[in-house]
ZAFINU-275011 format. One record per residue: x, z, y of N, C-alpha, C, O in turn; residue in three letters; chain; residue number from 1. Coordinates in Angstrom, 2 decimals, decimal comma. Each point is the difference from the previous one (the first is absolute). Layout:
// ZAFINU-275011
<n.east: X | n.up: Z | n.north: Y | ca.east: X | ca.up: Z | ca.north: Y | c.east: X | c.up: Z | c.north: Y | o.east: X | o.up: Z | o.north: Y | aa: ALA | ch: A | i: NUM> $
...
This chain:
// ZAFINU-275011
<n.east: 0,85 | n.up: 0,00 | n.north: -1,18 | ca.east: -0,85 | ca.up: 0,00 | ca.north: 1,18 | c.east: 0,89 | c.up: 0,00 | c.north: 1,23 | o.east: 0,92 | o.up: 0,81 | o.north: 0,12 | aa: UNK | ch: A | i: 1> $
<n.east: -1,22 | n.up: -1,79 | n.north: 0,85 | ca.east: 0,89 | ca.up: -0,13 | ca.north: 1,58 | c.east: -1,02 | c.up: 1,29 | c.north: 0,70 | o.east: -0,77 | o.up: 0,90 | o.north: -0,33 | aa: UNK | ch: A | i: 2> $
<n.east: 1,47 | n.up: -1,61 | n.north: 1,67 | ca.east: -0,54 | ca.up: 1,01 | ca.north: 1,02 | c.east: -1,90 | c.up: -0,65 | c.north: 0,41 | o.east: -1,04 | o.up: 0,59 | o.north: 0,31 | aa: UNK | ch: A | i: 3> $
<n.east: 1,30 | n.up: -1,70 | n.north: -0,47 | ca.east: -1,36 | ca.up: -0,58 | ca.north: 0,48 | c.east: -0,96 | c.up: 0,33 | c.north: -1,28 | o.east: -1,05 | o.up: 0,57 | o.north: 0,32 | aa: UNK | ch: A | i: 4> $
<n.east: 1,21 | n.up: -0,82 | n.north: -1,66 | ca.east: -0,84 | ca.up: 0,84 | ca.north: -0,66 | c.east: -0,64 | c.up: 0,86 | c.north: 0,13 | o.east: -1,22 | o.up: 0,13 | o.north: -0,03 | aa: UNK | ch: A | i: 5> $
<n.east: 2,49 | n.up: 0,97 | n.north: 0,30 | ca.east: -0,08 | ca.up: 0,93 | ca.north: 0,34 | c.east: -0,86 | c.up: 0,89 | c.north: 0,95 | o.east: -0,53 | o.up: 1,10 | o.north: -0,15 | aa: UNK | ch: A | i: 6> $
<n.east: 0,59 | n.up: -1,93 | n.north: 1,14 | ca.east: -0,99 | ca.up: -0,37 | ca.north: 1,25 | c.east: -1,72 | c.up: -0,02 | c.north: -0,64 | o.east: -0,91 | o.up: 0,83 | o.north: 0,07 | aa: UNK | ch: A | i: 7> $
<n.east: 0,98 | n.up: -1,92 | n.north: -0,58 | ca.east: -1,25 | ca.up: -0,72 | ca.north: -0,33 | c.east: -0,57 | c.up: 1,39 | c.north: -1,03 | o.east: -1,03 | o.up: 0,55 | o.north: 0,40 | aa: UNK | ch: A | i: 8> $
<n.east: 1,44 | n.up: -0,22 | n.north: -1,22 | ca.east: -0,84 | ca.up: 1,13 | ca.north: -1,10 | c.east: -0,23 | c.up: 1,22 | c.north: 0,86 | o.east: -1,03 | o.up: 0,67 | o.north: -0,06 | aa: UNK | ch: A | i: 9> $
<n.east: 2,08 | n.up: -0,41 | n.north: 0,88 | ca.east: -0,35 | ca.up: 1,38 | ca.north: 0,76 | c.east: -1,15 | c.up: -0,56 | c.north: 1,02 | o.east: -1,10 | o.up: 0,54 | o.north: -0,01 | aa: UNK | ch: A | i: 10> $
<n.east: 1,36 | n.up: -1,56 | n.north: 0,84 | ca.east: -1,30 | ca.up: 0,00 | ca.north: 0,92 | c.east: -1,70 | c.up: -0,11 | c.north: -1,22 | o.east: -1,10 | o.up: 0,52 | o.north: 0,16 | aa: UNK | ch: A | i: 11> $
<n.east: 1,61 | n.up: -1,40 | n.north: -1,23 | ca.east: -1,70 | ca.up: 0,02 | ca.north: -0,75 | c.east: -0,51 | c.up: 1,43 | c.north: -0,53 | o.east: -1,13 | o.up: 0,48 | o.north: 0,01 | aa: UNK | ch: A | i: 12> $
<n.east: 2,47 | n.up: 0,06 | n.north: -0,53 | ca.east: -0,83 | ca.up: 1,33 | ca.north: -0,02 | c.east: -0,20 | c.up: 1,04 | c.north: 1,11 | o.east: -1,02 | o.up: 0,67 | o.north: 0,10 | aa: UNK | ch: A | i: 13> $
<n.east: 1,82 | n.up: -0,60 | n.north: 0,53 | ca.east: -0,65 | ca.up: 0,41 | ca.north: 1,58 | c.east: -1,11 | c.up: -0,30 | c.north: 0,46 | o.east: -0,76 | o.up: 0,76 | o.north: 0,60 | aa: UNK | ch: A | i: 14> $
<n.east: 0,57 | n.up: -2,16 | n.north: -0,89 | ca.east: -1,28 | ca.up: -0,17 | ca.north: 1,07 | c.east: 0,54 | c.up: -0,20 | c.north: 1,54 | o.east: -0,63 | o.up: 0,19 | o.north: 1,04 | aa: UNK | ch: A | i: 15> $
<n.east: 1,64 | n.up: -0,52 | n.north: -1,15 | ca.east: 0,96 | ca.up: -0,38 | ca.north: 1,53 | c.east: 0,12 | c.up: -1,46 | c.north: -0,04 | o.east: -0,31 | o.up: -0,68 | o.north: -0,98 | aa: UNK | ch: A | i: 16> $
<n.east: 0,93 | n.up: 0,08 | n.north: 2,47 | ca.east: 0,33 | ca.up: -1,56 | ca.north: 0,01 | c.east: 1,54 | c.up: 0,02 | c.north: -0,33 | o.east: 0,70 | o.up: 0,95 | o.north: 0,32 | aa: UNK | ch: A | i: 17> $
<n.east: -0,30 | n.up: -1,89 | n.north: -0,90 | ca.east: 1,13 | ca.up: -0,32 | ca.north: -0,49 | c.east: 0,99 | c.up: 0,27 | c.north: 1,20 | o.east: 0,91 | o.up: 0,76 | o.north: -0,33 | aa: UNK | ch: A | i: 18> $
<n.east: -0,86 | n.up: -1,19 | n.north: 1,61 | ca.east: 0,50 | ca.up: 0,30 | ca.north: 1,78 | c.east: 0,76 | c.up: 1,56 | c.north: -0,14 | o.east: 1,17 | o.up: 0,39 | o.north: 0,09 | aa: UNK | ch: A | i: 19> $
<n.east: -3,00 | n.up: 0,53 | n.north: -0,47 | ca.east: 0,69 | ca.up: 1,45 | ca.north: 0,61 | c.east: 0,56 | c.up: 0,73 | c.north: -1,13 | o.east: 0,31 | o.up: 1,19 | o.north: 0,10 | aa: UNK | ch: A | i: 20> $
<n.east: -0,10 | n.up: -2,26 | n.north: -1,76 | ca.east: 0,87 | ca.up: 0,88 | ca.north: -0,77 | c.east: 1,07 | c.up: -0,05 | c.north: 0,16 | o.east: 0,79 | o.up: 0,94 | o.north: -0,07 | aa: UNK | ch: A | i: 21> $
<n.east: -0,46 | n.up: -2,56 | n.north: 0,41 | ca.east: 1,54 | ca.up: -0,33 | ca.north: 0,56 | c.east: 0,30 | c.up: 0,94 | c.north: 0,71 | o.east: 1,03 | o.up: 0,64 | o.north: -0,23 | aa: UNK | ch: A | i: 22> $
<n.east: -2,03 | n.up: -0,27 | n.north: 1,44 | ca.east: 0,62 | ca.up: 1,05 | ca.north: 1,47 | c.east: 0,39 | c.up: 0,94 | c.north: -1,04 | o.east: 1,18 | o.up: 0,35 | o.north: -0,03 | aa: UNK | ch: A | i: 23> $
<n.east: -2,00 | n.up: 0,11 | n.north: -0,84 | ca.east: 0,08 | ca.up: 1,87 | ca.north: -0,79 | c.east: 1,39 | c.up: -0,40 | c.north: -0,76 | o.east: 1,06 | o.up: 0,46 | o.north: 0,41 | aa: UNK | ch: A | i: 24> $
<n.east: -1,10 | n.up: -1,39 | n.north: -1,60 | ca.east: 1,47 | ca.up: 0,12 | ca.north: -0,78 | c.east: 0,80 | c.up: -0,35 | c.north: 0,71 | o.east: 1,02 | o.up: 0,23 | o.north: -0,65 | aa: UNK | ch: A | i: 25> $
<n.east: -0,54 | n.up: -0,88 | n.north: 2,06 | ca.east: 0,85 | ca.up: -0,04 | ca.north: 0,82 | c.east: 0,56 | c.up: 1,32 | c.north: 0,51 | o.east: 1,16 | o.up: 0,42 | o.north: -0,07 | aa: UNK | ch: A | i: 26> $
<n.east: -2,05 | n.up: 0,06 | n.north: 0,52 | ca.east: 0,02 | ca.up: 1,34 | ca.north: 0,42 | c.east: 0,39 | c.up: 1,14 | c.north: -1,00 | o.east: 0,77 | o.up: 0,87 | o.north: 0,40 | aa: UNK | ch: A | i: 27> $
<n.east: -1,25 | n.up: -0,83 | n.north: -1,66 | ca.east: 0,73 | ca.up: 0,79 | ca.north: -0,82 | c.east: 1,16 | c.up: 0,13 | c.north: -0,18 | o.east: 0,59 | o.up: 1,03 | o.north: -0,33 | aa: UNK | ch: A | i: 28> $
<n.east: -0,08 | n.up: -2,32 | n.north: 0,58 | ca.east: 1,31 | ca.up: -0,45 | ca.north: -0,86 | c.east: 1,06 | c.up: 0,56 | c.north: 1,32 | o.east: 1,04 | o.up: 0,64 | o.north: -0,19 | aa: UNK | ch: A | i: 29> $
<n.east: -1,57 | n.up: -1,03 | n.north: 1,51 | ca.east: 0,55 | ca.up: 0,55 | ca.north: 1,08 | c.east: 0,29 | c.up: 1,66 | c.north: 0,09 | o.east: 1,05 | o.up: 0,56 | o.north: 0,29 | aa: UNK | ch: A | i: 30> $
<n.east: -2,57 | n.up: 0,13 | n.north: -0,70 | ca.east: 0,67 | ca.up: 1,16 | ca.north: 0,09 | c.east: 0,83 | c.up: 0,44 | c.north: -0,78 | o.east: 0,88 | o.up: 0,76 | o.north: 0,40 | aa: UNK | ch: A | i: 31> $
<n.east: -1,00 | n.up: -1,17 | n.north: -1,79 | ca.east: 0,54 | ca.up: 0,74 | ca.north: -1,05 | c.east: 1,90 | c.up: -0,49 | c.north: 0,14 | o.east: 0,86 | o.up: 0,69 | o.north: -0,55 | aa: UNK | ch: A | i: 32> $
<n.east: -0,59 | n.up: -1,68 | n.north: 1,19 | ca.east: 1,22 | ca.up: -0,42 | ca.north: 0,75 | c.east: 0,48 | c.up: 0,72 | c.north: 0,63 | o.east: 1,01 | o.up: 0,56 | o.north: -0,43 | aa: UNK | ch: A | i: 33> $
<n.east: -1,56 | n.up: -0,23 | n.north: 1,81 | ca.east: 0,27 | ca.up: 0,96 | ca.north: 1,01 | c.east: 0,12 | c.up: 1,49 | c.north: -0,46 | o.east: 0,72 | o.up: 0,79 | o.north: 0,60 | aa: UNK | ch: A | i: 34> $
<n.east: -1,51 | n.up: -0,43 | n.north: -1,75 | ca.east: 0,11 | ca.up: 1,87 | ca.north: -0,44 | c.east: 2,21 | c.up: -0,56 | c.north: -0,71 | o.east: 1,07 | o.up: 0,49 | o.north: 0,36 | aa: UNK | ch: A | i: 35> $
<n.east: -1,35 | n.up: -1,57 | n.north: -1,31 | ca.east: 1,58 | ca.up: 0,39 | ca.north: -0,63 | c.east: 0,61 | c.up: -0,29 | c.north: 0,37 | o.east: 1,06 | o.up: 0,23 | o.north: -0,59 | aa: UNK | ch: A | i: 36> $
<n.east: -0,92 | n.up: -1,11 | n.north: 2,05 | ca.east: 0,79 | ca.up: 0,09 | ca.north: 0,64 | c.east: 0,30 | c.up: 1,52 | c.north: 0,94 | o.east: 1,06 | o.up: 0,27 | o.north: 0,56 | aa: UNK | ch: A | i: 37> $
<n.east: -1,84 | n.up: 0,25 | n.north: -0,57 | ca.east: 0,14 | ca.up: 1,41 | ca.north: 0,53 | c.east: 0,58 | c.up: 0,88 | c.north: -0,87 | o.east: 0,39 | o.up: 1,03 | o.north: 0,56 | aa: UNK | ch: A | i: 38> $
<n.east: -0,18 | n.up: -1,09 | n.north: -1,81 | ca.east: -0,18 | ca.up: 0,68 | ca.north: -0,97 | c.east: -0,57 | c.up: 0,94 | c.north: -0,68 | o.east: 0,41 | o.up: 0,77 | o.north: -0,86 | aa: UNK | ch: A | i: 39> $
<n.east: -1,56 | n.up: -0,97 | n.north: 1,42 | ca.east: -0,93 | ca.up: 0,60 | ca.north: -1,03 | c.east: -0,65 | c.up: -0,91 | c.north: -1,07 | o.east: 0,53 | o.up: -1,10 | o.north: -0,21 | aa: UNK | ch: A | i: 40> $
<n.east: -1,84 | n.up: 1,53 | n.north: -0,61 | ca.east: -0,54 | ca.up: -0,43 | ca.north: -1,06 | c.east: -1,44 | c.up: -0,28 | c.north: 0,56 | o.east: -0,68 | o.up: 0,33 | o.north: 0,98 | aa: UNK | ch: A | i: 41> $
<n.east: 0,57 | n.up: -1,07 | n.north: -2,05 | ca.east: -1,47 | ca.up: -0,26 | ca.north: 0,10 | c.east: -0,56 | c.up: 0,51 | c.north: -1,30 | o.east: 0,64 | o.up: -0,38 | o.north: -0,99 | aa: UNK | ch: A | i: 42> $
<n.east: -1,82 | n.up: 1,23 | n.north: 0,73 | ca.east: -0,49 | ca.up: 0,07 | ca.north: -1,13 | c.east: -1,33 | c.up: 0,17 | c.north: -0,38 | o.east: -0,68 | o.up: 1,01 | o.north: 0,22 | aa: UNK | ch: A | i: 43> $
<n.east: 0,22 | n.up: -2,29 | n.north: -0,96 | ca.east: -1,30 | ca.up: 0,20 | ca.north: -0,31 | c.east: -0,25 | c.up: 0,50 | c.north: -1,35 | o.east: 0,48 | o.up: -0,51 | o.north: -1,01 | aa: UNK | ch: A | i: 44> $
<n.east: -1,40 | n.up: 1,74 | n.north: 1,04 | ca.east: -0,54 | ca.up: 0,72 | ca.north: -0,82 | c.east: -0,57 | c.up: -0,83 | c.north: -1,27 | o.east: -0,79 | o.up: -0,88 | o.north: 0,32 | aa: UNK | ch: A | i: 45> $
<n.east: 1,03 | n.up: 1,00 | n.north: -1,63 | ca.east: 0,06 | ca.up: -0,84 | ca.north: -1,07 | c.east: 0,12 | c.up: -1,39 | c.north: -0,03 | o.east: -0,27 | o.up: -0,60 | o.north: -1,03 | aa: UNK | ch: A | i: 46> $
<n.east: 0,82 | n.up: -0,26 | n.north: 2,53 | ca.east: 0,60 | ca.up: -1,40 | ca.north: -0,38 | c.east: 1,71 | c.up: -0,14 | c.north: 0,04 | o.east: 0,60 | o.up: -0,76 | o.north: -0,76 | aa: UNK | ch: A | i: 47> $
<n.east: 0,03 | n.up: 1,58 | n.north: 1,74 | ca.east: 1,30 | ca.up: 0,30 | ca.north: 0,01 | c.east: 0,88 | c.up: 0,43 | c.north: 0,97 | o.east: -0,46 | o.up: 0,56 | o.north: 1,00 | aa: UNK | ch: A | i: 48> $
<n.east: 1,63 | n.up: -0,73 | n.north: -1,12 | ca.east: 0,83 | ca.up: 0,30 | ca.north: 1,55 | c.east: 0,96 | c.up: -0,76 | c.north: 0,29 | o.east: 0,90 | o.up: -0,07 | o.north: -0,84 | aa: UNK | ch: A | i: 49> $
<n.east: -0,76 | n.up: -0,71 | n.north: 2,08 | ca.east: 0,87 | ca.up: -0,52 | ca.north: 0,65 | c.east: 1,27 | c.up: 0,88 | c.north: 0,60 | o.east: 0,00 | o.up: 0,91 | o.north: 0,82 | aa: UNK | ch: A | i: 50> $
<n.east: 1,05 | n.up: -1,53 | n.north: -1,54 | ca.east: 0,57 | ca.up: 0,95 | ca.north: 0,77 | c.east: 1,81 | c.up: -0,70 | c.north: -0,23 | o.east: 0,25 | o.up: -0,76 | o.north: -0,93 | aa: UNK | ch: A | i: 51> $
<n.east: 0,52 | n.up: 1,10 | n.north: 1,68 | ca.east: 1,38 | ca.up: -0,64 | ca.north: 0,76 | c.east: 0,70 | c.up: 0,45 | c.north: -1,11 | o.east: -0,35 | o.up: 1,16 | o.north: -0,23 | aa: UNK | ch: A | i: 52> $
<n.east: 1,49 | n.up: -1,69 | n.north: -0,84 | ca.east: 0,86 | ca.up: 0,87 | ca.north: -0,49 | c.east: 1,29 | c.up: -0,46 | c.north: 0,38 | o.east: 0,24 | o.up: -1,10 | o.north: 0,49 | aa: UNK | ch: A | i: 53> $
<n.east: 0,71 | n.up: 2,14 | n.north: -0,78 | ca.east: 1,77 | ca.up: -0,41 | ca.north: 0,70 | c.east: 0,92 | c.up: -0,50 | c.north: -1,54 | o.east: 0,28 | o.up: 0,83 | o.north: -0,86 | aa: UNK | ch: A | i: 54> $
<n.east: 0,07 | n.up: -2,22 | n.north: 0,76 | ca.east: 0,84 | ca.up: -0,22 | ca.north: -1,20 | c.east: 1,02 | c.up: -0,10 | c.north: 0,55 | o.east: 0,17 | o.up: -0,71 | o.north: 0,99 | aa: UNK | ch: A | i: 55> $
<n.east: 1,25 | n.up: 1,86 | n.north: -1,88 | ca.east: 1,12 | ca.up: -0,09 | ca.north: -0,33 | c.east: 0,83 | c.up: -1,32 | c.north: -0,16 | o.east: -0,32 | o.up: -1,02 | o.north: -0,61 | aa: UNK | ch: A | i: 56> $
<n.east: 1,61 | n.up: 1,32 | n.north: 1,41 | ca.east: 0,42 | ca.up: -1,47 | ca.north: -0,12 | c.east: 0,69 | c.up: -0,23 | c.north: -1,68 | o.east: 0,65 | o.up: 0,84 | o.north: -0,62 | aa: UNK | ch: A | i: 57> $
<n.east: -0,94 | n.up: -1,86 | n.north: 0,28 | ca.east: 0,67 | ca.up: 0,38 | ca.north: -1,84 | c.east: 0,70 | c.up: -1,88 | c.north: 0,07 | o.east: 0,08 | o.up: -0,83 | o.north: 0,90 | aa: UNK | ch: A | i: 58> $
<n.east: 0,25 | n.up: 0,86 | n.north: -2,10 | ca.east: 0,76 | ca.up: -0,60 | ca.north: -0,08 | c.east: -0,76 | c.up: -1,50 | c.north: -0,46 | o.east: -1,15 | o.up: 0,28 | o.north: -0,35 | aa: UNK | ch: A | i: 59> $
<n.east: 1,36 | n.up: -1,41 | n.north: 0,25 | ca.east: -0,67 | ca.up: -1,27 | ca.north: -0,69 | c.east: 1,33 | c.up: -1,13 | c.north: -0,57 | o.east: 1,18 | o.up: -0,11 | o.north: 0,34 | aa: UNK | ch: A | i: 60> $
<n.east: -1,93 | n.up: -0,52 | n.north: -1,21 | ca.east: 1,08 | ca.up: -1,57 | ca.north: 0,13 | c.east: -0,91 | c.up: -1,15 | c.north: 0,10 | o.east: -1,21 | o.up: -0,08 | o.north: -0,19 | aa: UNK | ch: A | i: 61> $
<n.east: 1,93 | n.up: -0,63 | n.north: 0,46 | ca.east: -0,29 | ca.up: -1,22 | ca.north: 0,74 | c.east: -0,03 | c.up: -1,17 | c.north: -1,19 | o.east: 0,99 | o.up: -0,32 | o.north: -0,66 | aa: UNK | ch: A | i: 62> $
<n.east: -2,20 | n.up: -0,19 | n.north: 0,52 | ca.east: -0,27 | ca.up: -0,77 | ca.north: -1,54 | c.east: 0,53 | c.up: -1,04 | c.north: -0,01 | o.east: 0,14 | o.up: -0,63 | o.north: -1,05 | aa: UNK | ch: A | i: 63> $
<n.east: 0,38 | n.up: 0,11 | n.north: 2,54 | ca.east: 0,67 | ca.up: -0,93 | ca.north: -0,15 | c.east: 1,43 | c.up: -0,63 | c.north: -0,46 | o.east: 0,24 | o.up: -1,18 | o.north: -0,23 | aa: UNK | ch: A | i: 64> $
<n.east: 0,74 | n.up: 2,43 | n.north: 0,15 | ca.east: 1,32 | ca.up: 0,07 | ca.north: -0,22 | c.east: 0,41 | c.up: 1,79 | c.north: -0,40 | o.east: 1,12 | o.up: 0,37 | o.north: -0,35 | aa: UNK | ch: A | i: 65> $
<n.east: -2,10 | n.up: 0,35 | n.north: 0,48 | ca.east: 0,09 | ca.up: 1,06 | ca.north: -0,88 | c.east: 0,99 | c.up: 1,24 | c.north: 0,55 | o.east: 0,58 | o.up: 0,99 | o.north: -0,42 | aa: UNK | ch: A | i: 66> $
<n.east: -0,84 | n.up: -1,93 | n.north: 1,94 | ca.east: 0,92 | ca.up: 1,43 | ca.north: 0,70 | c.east: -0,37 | c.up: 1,29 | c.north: 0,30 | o.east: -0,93 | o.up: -0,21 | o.north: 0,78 | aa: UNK | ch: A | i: 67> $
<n.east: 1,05 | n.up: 1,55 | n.north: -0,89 | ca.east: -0,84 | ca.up: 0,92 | ca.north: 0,40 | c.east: -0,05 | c.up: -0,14 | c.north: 1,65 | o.east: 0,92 | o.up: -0,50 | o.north: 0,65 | aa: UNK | ch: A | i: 68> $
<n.east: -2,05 | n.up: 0,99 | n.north: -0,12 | ca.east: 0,15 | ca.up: 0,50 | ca.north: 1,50 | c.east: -0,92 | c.up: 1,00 | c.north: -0,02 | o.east: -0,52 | o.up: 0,55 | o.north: -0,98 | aa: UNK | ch: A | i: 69> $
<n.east: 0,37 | n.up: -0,38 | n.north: 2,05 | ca.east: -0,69 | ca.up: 1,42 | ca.north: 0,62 | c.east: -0,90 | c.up: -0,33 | c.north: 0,76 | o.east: 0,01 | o.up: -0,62 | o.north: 1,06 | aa: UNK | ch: A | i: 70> $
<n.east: -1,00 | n.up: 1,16 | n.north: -1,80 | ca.east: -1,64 | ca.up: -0,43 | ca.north: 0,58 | c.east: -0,52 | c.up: 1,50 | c.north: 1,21 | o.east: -0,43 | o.up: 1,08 | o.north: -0,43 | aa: UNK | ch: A | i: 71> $
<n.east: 0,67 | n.up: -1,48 | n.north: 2,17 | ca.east: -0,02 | ca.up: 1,21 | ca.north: 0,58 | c.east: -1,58 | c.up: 0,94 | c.north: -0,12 | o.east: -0,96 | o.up: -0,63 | o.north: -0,46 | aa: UNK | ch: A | i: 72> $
<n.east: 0,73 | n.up: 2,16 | n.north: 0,90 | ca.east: -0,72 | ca.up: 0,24 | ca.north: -0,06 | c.east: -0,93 | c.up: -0,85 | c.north: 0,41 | o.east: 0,32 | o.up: -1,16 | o.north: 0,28 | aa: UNK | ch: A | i: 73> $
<n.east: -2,15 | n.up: 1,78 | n.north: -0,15 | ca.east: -0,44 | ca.up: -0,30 | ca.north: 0,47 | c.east: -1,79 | c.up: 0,60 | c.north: 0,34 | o.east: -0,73 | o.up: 0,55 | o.north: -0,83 | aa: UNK | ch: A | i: 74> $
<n.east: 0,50 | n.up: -0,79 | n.north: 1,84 | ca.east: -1,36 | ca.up: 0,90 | ca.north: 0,10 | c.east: -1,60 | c.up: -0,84 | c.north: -0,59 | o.east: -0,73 | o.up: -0,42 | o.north: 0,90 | aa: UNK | ch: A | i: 75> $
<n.east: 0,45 | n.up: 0,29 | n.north: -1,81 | ca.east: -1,52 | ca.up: -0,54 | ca.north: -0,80 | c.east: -1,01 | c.up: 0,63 | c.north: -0,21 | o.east: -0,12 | o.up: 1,13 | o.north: -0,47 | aa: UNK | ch: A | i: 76> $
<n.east: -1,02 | n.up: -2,23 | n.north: 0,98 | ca.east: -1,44 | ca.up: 0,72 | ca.north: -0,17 | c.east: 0,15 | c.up: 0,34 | c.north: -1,35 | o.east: 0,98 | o.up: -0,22 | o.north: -0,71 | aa: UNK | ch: A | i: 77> $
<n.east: -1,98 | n.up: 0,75 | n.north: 0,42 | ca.east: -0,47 | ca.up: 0,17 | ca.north: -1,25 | c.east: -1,77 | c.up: 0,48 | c.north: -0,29 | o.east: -0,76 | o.up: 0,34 | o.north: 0,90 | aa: UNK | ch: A | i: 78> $
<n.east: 0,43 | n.up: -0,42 | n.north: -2,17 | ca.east: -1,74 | ca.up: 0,72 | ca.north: -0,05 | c.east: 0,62 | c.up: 0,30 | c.north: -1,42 | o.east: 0,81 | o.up: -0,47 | o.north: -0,81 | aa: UNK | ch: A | i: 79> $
<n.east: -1,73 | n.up: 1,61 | n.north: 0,99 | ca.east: -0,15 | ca.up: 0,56 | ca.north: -1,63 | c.east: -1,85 | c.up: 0,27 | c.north: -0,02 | o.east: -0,83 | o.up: 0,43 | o.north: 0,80 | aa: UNK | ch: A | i: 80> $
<n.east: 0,82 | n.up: -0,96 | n.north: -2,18 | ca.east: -1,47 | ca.up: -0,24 | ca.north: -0,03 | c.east: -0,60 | c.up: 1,62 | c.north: -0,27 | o.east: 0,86 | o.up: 0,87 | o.north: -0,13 | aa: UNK | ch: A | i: 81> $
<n.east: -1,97 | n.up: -0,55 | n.north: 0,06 | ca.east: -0,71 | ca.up: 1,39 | ca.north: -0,08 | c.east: -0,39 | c.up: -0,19 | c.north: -1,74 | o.east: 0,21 | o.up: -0,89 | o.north: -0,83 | aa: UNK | ch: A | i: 82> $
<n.east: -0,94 | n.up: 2,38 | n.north: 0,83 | ca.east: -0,24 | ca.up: 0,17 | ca.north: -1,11 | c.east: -1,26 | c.up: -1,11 | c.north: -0,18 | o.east: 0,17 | o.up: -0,96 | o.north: -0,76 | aa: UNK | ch: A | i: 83> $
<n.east: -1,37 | n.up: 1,11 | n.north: 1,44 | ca.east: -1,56 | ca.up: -0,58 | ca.north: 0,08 | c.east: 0,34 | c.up: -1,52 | c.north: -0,31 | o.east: -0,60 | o.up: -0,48 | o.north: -0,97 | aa: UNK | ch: A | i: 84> $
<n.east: 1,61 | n.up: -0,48 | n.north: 1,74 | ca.east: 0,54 | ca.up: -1,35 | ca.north: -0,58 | c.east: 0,52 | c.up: -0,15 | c.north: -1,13 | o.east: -0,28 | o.up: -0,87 | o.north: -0,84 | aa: UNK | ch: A | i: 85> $
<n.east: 1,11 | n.up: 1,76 | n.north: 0,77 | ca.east: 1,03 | ca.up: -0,39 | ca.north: -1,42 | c.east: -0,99 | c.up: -0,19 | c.north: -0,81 | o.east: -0,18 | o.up: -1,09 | o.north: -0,54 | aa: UNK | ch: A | i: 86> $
<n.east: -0,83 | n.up: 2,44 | n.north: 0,31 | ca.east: -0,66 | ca.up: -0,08 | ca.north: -0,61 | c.east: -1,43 | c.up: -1,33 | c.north: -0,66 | o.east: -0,34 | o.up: -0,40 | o.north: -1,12 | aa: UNK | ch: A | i: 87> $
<n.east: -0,05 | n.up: 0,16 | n.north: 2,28 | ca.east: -0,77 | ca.up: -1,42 | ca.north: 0,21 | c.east: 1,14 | c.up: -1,52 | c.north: -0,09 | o.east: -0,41 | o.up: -1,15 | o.north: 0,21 | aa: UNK | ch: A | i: 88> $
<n.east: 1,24 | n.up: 1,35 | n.north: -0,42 | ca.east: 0,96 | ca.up: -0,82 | ca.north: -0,25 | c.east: -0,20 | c.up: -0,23 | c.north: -1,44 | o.east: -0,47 | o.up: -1,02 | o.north: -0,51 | aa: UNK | ch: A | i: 89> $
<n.east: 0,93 | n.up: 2,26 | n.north: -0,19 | ca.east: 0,16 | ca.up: 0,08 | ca.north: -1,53 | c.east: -0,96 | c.up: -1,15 | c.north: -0,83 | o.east: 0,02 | o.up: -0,05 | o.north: -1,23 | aa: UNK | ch: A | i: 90> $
């Protein structure tokens, strides 16, 4: 599923126009940007949590000639799903 799908199933079951879901999942995606860039989390109660993690710089090789280098830290979103999804996942 894209983003316009995406769009389209949330406005039919809403009962919204396709326009002001764009505005809403635009807007989600905005805030939930702006909290990890702050560093905080976002967390919704049995769907999951957004949230920033810090990776260690470690080591890699290079598939092309098999040299090691050094892959530097780095700061990544992340989500970890909740219990209520995993579960409806299964």
């Amino acid at each position: 599923m894209n983003k316009t799908e995406l769009i389209e199933q949330i406005a039919d079951k809403a009962g919204m126009t396709k326009k002001d879901t764009d505005k809403f999942i635009n807007a989600f995606f905005a805030c939930v940007e702006e909290v990890l860039q702050s560093g905080d989390k976002v967390q919704l109660v049995g769907f999951g949590t957004f949230e920033v993690r810090e990776r260690q710089e470690r080591k890699g090789r290079n598939p092309q000639n098999g040299e090691i280098i050094y892959i530097p830290a780095a700061v990544v979103p992340a989500f970890k799903a909740g219990k209520d999804f995993k579960n409806a996942v299964k």
